[in-house]
Every structure is written in structure tokens, then in C-alpha cells.
TIMI-494121 format. One line per 5 residues: number of its first residue (from 1); their letters; for each residue x, y, z of N, C-alpha, C. Coordinates in steps of 0.05 Angstrom, whole numbers, always signed. Each point is the difference from the previous one (the first is absolute). Example, Ala and Ser with C-alpha at 12.3 -4.5 7.8 and 13.67 -1.06 7.14 Angstrom:
% residues 2
1> as> +264,-114,+156,-18,+24,+0,+18,+24,+0 ~ -7,+21,-14,+16,+24,+1,-15,+22,+14
END
This chain:
% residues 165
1> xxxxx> -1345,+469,-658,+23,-6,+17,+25,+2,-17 ~ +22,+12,+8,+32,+0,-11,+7,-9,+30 ~ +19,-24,-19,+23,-12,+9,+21,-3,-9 ~ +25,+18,+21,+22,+0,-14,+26,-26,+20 ~ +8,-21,-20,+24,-9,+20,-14,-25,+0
6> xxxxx> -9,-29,-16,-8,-20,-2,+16,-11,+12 ~ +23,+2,-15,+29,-32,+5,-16,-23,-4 ~ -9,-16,+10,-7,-31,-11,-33,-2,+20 ~ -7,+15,+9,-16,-3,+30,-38,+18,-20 ~ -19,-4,-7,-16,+8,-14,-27,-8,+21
11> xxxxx> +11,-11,+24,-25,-5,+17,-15,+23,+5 ~ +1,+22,+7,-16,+15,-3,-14,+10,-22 ~ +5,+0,-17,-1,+12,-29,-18,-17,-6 ~ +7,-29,+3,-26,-24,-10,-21,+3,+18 ~ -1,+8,+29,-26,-5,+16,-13,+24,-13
16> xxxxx> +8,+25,-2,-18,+31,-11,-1,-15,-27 ~ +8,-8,-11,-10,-9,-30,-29,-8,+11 ~ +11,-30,+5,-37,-6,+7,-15,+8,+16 ~ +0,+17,+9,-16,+19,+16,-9,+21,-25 ~ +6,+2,-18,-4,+18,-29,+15,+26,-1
21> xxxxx> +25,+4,+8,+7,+25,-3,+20,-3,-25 ~ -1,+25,-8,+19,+10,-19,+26,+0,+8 ~ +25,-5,-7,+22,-10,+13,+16,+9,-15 ~ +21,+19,-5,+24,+3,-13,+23,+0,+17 ~ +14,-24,-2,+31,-16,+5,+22,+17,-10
26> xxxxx> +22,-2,+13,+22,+21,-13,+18,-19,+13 ~ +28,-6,-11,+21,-14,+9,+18,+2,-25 ~ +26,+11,+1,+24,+6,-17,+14,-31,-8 ~ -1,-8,+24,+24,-23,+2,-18,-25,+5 ~ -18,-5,-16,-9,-33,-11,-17,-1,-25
31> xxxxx> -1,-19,-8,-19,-1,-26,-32,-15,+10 ~ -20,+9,-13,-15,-14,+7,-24,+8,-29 ~ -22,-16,-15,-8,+9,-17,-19,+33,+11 ~ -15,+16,-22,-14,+20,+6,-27,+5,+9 ~ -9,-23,+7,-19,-13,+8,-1,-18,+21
36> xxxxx> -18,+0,+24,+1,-21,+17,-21,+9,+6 ~ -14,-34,+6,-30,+5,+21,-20,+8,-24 ~ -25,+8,+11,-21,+21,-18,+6,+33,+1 ~ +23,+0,+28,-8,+34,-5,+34,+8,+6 ~ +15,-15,+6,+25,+9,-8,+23,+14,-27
41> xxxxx> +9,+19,+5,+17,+12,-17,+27,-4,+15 ~ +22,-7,-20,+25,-1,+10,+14,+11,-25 ~ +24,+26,+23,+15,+14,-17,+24,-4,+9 ~ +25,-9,-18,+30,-4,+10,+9,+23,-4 ~ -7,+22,+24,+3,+21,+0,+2,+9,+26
46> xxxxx> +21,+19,+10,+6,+6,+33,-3,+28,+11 ~ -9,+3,+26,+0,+29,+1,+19,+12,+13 ~ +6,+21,-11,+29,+26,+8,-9,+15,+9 ~ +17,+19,-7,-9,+36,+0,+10,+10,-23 ~ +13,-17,-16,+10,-1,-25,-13,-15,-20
51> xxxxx> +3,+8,-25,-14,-16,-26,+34,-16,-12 ~ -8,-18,-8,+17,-13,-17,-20,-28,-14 ~ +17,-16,-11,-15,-20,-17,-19,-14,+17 ~ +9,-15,+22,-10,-12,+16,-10,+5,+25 ~ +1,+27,+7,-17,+15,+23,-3,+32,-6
56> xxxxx> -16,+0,+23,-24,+29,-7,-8,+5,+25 ~ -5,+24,+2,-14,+19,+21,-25,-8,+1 ~ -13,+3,+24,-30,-12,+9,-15,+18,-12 ~ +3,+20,-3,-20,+25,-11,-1,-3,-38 ~ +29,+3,-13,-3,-21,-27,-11,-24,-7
61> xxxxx> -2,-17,+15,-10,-21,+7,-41,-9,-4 ~ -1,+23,+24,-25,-1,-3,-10,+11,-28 ~ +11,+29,-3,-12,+15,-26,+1,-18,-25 ~ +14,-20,+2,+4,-7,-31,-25,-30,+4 ~ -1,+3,+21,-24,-22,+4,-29,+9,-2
66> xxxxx> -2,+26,+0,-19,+17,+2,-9,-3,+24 ~ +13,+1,+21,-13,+5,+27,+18,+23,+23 ~ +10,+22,-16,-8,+19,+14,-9,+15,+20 ~ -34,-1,-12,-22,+11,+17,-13,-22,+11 ~ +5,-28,-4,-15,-21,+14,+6,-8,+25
71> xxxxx> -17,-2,+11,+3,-13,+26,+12,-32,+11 ~ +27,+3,+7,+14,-26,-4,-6,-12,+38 ~ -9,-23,+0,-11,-3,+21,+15,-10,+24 ~ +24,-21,-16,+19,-12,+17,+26,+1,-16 ~ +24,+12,+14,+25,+11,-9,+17,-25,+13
76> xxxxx> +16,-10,-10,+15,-29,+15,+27,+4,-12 ~ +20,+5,+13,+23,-3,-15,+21,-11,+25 ~ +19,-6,-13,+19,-24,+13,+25,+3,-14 ~ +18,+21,-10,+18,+3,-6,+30,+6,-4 ~ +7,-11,+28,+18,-11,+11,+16,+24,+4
81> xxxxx> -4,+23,+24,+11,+20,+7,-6,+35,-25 ~ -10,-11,-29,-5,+22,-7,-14,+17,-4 ~ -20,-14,+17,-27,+11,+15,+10,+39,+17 ~ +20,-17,+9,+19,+32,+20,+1,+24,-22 ~ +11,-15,-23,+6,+21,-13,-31,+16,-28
86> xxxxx> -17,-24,+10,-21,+8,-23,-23,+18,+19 ~ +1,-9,+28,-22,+24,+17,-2,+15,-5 ~ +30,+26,-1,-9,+26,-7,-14,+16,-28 ~ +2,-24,-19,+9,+8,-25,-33,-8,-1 ~ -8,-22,+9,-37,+2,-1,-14,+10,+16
91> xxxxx> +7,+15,+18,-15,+27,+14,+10,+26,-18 ~ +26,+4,-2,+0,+24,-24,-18,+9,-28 ~ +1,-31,-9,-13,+0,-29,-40,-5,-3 ~ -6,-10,+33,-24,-1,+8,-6,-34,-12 ~ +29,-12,+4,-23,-30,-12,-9,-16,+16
96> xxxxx> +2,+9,+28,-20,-6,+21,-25,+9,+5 ~ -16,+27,-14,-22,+21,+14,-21,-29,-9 ~ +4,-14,-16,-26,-27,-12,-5,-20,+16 ~ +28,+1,+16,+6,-28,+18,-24,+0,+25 ~ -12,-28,-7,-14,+4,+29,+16,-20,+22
101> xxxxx> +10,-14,-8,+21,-17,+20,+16,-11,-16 ~ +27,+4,+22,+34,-1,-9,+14,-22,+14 ~ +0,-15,-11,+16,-36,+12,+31,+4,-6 ~ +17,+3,+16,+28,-5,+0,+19,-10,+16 ~ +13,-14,-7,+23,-16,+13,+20,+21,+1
106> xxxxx> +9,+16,+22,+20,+15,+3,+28,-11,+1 ~ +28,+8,-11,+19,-8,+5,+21,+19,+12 ~ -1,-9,+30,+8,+22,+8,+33,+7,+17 ~ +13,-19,-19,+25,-12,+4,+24,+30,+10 ~ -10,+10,-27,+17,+18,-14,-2,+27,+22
111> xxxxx> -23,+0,+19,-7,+23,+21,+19,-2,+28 ~ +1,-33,-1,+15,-3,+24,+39,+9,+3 ~ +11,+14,-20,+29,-2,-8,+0,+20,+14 ~ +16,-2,+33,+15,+13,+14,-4,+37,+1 ~ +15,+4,-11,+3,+38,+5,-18,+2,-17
116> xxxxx> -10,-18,-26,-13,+15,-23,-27,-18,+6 ~ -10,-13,+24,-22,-2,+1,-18,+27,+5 ~ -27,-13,-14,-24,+21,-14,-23,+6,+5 ~ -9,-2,+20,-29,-8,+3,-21,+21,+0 ~ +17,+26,+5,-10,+25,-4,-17,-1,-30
121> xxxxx> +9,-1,-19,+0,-7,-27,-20,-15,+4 ~ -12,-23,+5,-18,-18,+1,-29,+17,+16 ~ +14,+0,+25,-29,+19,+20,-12,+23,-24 ~ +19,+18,-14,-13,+19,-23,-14,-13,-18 ~ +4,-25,-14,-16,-12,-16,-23,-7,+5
126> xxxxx> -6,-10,+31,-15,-19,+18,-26,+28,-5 ~ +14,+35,+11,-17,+20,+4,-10,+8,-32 ~ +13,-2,-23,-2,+4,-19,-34,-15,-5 ~ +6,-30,+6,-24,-23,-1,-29,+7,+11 ~ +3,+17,+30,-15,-4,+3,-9,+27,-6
131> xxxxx> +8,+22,-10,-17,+17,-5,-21,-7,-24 ~ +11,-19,-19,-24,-16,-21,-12,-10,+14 ~ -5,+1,+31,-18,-20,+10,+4,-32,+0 ~ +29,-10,-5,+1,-22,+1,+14,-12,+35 ~ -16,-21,+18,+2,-9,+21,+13,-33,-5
136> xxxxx> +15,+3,+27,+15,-30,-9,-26,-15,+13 ~ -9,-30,-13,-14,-14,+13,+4,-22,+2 ~ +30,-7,-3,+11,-21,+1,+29,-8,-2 ~ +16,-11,+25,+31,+5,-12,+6,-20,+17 ~ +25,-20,-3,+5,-15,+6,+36,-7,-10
141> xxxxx> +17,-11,+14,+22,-8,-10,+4,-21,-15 ~ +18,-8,-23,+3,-18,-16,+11,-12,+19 ~ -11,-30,+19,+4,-10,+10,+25,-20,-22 ~ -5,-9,-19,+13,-19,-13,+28,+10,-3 ~ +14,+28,-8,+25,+7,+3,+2,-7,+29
146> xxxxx> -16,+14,+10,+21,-1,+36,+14,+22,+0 ~ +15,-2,+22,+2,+29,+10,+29,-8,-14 ~ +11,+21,-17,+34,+15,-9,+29,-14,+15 ~ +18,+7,-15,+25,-12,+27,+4,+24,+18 ~ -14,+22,-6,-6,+21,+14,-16,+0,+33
151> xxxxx> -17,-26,-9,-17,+1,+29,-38,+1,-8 ~ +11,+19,-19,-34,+15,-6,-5,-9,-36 ~ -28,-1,+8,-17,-8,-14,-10,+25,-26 ~ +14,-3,-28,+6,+24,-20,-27,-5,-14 ~ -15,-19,-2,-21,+3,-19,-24,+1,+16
156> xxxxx> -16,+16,-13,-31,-3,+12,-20,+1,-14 ~ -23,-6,+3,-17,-4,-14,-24,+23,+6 ~ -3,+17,-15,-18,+16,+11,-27,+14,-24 ~ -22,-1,+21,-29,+4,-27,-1,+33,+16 ~ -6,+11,-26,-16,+27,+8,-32,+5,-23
161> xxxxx> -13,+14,+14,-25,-8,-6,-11,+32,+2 ~ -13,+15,-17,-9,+21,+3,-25,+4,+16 ~ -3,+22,+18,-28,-5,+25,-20,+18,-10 ~ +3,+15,-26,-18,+2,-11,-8,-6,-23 ~ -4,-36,+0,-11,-21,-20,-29,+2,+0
END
């Protein structure tokens, strides 16, 4: 399992711990030691589409972990709108073809801006997904924001899951 986008919240991360999974944590902006649990890894490290000190590309990422060619089972990331900008760049570079299911909190604030709303842009990504075979099997709105001073509801929560698992 990679998880990118802790902030202070590790509930998930601790239930798959004890359930025995392998767990590598990523979060730029908190400290936490490099170790947690029996099977946790935590790196104060964030994902881009860019390299710099403190973040990295998903596809760098994996390679330097040596997982590559491994089969990463659950993809979870939560990082606060740059998800938009990291989609294309991990279907380009293939650091999805491993993924068998993709957990993300969409932020989808930035789609709704008037003349320069985007969604075209999104529906291509959505087609991009599922030609890897990945199906949504789960989506739901971040009830806890609430809907925008816009009216509508910018975050969502959505699982995709490959249908040939």
C-alpha cells in the first residue's frame, strides 16, 4: 500500500497495518518518526510531477523503492487538489499500469471557475483510466466540507479498482 497525504489522520494506515500490510506513508508537511506500527514506513516526502527536496513523482518514487514492476495493491492519496495536476503525469510515465486500486479525494474546486471551467479535461482522464481497466467502485462526496459558497460540493471521494484483478 502507498499513501500519499497523512496530515495528522493515520486511521487507515493503522487498520492495514494490523491486518499485515506493507504500508509506505508520504506527507511533506508533518513530522512523524520512520517507523510506525509493524509494517509502516513513513517518508516526509510529497508527490509532484516535479522532483525537488521534498517531493517526487509517483513513478521516481516507486523505482527508488524498488517497486517498479511490483504490484502495488492499494493507491490512496489525498493531496489537496494536486492530484489534478499529478493524473496525467502517472498515466504518461505508467505509474499506474501496477495499480490495482486507486483511492482519491478529488479537489475539484479549481474545475468549477466560470469560462475556464474544465471538465472536458477530467472526462479524458476518467477515459484515459479506464482503458487500464480501472472502474469506479466507489464515490461519494466529502460530506464534512459541504457544499462551496458556490452551491456545489468540490471534493469527492472516489475508489477505482481494476476489473481485471
Amino acid at each position: 500500500i502507498y499513501s500519499f497525504g497523512i496530515n495528522d489522520d493515520w486511521t487507515f494506515e493503522d487498520f492495514m497495518d494490523f491486518r499485515g500490510c506493507e504500508i509506505h506513508a508520504h506527507d511533506p508537511t508533518v513530522d512523524f518518526p520512520d517507523k510506525r506500527g509493524k509494517n509502516i514506513n513513513f517518508y516526509k516526502l510529497g508527490l509532484s510531477t516535479e522532483t525537488s527536496s521534498d517531493m517526487d513523482t509517483l513513478a521516481n518514487i516507486l523505482k527508488k523503492n524498488g517497486h517498479s514492476n511490483t504490484v502495488i495493491e492499494y493507491l490512496k492519496i489525498d493531496i489537496e487538489a494536486a492530484e489534478l495536476d499529478g493524473l496525467p503525469d502517472w498515466l504518461k510515465t505508467g505509474a499506474l499500469d501496477n495499480v490495482n486500486q486507486l483511492a482519491m479525494e478529488l479537489h475539484l474546486t479549481g474545475l468549477h471557475n466560470g469560462e475556464d471551467s474544465n471538465f472536458i479535461w477530467l472526462l479524458e482522464i476518467l477515459q484515459e483510466l479506464y482503458k487500464l481497466n480501472f472502474r469506479v467502485i466507489s464515490h461519494e462526496v466529502n460530506m464534512v466540507m459541504g457544499p462551496q459558497v458556490d452551491g456545489l460540493y468540490n471534493m469527492v471521494e472516489v475508489v477505482f479498482m481494476k476489473d481485471d484483478v
